[in-house]
Every structure is written in structure tokens, then in C-alpha cells.
VOZAGU-370667 format. One record per residue (C-alpha): residue number from 1; z, x, y. Coordinates in steps of 0.1 Angstrom, whole numbers, plus 5000, padded with zeros to 4 digits. Example, Ala and Ser with C-alpha at 12.3 -4.5 7.8 and 13.67 -1.06 7.14 Angstrom:
2
PT	n	z	x	y
PT	1	5078	5123	4955 .
PT	2	5071	5137	4989 .
END
This chain:
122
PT	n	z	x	y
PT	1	5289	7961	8950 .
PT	2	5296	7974	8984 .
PT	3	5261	7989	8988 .
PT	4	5248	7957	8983 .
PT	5	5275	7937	9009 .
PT	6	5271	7964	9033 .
PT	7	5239	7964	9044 .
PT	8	5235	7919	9039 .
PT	9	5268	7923	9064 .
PT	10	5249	7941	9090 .
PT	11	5223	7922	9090 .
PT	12	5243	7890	9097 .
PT	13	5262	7906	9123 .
PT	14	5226	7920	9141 .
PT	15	5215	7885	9140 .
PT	16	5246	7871	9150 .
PT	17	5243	7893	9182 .
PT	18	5208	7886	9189 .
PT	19	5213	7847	9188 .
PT	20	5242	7851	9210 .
PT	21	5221	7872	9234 .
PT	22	5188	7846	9234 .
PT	23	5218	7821	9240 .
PT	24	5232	7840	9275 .
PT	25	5196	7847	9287 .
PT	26	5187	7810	9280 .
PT	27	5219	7795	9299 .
PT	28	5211	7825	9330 .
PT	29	5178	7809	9326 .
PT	30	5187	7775	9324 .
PT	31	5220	7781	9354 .
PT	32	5188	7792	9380 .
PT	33	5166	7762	9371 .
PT	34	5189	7736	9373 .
PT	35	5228	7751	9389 .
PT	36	5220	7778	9412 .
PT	37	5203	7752	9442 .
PT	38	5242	7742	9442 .
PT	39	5263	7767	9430 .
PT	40	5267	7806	9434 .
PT	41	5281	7832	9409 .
PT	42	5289	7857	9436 .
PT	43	5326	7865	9439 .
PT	44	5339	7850	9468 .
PT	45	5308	7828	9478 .
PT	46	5307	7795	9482 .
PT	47	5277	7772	9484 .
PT	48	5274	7737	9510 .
PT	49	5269	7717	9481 .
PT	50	5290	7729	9453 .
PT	51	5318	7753	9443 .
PT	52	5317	7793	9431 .
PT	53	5313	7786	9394 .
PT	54	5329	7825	9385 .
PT	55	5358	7818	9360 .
PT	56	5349	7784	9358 .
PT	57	5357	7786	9325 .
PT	58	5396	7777	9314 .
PT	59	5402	7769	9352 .
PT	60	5419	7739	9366 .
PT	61	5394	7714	9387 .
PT	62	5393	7717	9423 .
PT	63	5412	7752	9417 .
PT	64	5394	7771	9445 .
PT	65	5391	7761	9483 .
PT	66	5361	7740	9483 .
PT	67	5362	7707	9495 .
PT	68	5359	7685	9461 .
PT	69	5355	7651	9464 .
PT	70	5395	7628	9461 .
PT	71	5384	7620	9427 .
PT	72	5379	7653	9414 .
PT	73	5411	7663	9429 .
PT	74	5429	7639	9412 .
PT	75	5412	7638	9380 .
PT	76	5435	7670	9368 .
PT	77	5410	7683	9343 .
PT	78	5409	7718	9329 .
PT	79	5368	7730	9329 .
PT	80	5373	7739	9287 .
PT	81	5345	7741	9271 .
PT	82	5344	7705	9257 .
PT	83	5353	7690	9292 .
PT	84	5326	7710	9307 .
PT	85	5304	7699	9283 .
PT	86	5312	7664	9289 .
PT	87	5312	7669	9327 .
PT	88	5275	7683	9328 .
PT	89	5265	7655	9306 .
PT	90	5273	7631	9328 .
PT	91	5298	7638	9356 .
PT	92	5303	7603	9371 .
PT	93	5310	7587	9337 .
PT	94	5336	7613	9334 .
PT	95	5350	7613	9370 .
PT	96	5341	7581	9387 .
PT	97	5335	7592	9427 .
PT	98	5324	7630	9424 .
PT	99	5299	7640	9442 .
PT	100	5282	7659	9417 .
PT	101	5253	7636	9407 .
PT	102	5229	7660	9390 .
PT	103	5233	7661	9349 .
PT	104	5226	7681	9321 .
PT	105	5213	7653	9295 .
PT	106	5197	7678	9271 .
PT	107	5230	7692	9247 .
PT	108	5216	7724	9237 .
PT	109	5207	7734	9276 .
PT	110	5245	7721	9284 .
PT	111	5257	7747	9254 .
PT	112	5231	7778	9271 .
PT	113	5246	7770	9303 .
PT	114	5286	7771	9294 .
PT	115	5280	7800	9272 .
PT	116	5268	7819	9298 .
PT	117	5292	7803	9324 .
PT	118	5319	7814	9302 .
PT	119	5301	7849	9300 .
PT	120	5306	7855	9339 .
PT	121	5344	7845	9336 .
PT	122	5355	7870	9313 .
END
């Protein structure tokens, strides 16, 4: 039994790596094309625009010494995957009066992009 369960597990764990793999290089990808104009992912560099997005992920809003917007500041959100997610959707539906006005309508780009977010915190 095991000769047969050993070998099927490998195999789902090799292609369980790979995905997660296509899925960093496609949010790196996706992070240059549409996050990167605004925000950096070099420790201790901030952009005009928009905040240093390392550790993003699990960090309270406004956390670092940008200048957010008040209603950012106020909004008291913790960037979790699932309010990031929402964020990047759609930020002024979630925060009414940032001033982060470029979205991420496309859900699986969104996912690629956190993933790899999340990949740079750790």
C-alpha cells in the first residue's frame, strides 16, 4: 500500500510547489506591472505616491511613517489577506477618501499579487 501512496504523495506535493511557485512569479509579475510605479519593496524606501509595501501583510494601516490620507488613518484596518484583497479590489469603496485610486478588478491578479506580497513579509 505504501509503495503505491508514496510515490501519488510526491507527486501532489511537487505540483503543489510548482503551482505555488507560478503563483509568486505571477504576483512579482503582476506587483511591477501594476504596484511598483507607486510602491517600493526595498527595506526602508519609501515612494512619493505610496507606502513601502514590505510586511504589508498582517500589519496595521498607516503603520509606517508615510503620510496616508485621514481616512486611512482612521479606518483602523489590519492589511489580512481578505482586507487586502478587498482593498485592491476597490480601495474607495472600502475606505471612502484614500488616496489610492488605482484597483485590481481582476480576482485571480489580486490573489498573485497578495501571495507574493505576503511572500516578501515573511
Amino acid at each position: 500500500m505504501n509503495r503505491v501512496f508514496g510515490p501519488l504523495l510526491t507527486l501532489t506535493l511537487a505540483v503543489a510547489g510548482s503551482a505555488d511557485a507560478q503563483e509568486l512569479d505571477a504576483g512579482a509579475r503582476f506587483f511591477k506591472q501594476r504596484c511598483q510605479a507607486c510602491h517600493s519593496l526595498t527595506p526602508g524606501k519609501n515612494s512619493p505616491a505610496g507606502p513601502n509595501l514590505v510586511g504589508v501583510v498582517g500589519r496595521a494601516s498607516a503603520a509606517t511613517d508615510f503620510k496616508y490620507s485621514a481616512a486611512l488613518k482612521a479606518s483602523g484596518l489590519t492589511w489580512d489577506v481578505a482586507t487586502l484583497d478587498q482593498f485592491l479590489a476597490a480601495p474607495a469603496k472600502l475606505v471612502p477618501g484614500t488616496r489610492m485610486a488605482i484597483g485590481v478588478p481582476n480576482g485571480e491578479q489580486r490573489k498573485e499579487i497578495i501571495a507574493y506580497l505576503a511572500s516578501v513579509t515573511n
